[in-house]
N, C-alpha and C positions, 0 to 999 in steps of 0.2 A: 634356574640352575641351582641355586638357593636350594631352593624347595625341595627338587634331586637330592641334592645332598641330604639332607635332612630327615627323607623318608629313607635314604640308604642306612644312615644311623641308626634309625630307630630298628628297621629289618634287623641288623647287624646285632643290636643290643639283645631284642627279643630272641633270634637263633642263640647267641650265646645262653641267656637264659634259660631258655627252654633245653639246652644240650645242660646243661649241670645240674639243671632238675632231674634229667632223666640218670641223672649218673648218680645221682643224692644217695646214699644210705643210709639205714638205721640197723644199729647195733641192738638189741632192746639189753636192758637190766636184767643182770642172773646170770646173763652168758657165759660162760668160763672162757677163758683165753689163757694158753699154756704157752709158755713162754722157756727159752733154753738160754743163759746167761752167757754172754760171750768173754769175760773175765772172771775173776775170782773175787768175792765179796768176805769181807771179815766180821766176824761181829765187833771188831775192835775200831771199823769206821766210822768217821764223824753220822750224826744224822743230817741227813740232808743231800749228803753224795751220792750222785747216778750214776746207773752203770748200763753199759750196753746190753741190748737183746736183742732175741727173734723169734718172732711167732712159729710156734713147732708145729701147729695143726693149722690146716685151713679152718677159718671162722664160715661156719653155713648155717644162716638162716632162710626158711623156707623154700630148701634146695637150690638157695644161690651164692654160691661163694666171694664172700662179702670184703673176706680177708686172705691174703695167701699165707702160705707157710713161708718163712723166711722175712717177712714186713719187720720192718727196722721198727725196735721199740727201748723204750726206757722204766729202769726201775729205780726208786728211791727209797732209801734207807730211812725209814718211819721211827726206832726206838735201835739202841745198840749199846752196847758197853762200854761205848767210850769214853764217855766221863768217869772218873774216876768213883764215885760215890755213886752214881746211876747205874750200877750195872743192870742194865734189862736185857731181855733175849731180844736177839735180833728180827727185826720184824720189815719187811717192805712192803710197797706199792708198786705197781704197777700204774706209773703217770701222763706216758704219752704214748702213741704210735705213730706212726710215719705210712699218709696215705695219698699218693700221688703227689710226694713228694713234699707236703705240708704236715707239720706235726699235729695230732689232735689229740688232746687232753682230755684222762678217762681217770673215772674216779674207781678207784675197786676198792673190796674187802682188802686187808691184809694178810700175809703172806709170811707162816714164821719158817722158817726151814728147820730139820731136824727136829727131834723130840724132846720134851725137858727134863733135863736133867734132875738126877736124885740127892738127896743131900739127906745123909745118917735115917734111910730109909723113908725118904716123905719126898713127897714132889715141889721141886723147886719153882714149879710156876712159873713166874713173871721174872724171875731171878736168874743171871747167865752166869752157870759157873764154868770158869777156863775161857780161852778161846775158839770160835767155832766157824768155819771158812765153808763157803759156800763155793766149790769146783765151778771151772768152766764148764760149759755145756750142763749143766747143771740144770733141769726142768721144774721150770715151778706154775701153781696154778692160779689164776688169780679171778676171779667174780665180781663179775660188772654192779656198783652199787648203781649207776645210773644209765642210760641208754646214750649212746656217740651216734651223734650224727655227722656226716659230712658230706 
């Protein structure tokens, strides 16, 4: 009876197994994942504040749609103007998505919005002049620095 058991667990553990293997994906590095913001971002917010998203494209690799359009995702504000004396252009990430309901943490390139700004004809660079608000639905792109798996 024991024994029963025992070999039922072990069946029970192996199917599970073997089922989240077959469902396992890889994202690989370089991928772009375009994303549309579901509030409004400032360049005046702290760094470190997320903000809602949604993936705007299906993700396909090797003609299998890996990601839908609409997948629940998060962006975080990497450099901003919020310090007083730091003014920098606003820059984010792109940190996690939501995939079958569990979040998974993806590391991208940066992400600046807008173009930079000129200041007495020279490019202002790395420097945020004014305030600069990033609209809802707002599409931004973001390039996988490393492969998600899940």
């Amino acid at each position: 009876m024991i024994r029963d058991k025992l070999i039922a667990v072990i069946a029970i553990t192996c199917a599970c197994y073997t089922t989240s293997s077959l469902n396992a994906a890889t994202i690989p590095a370089g991928t772009t994942i375009t994303v549309r913001t579901l509030s409004s971002i400032s360049s005046t917010d702290w760094v470190g504040r997320t903000f809602g998203a949604q993936v705007d494209q299906d993700v396909v690799v090797n003609g299998k749609v890996l990601m839908k359009a609409g997948t629940k995702a998060v962006v975080e504000i990497q450099s901003s103007g919020a310090l007083p004396r730091g003014s920098k252009a606003l820059t984010l990430d792109l940190t996690s998505i939501s995939v079958n309901g569990r979040d998974v943490a993806v590391k991208t390139n940066s992400f600046e919005p807008g173009s930079p700004k000129t200041v007495r004809g020279r490019r202002a660079g790395q420097i945020s002049i004014g305030t600069f608000v990033v609209q809802p639905r707002s599409k931004m792109h973001f390039q996988l620095r490393e492969p998600v798996t899940w």
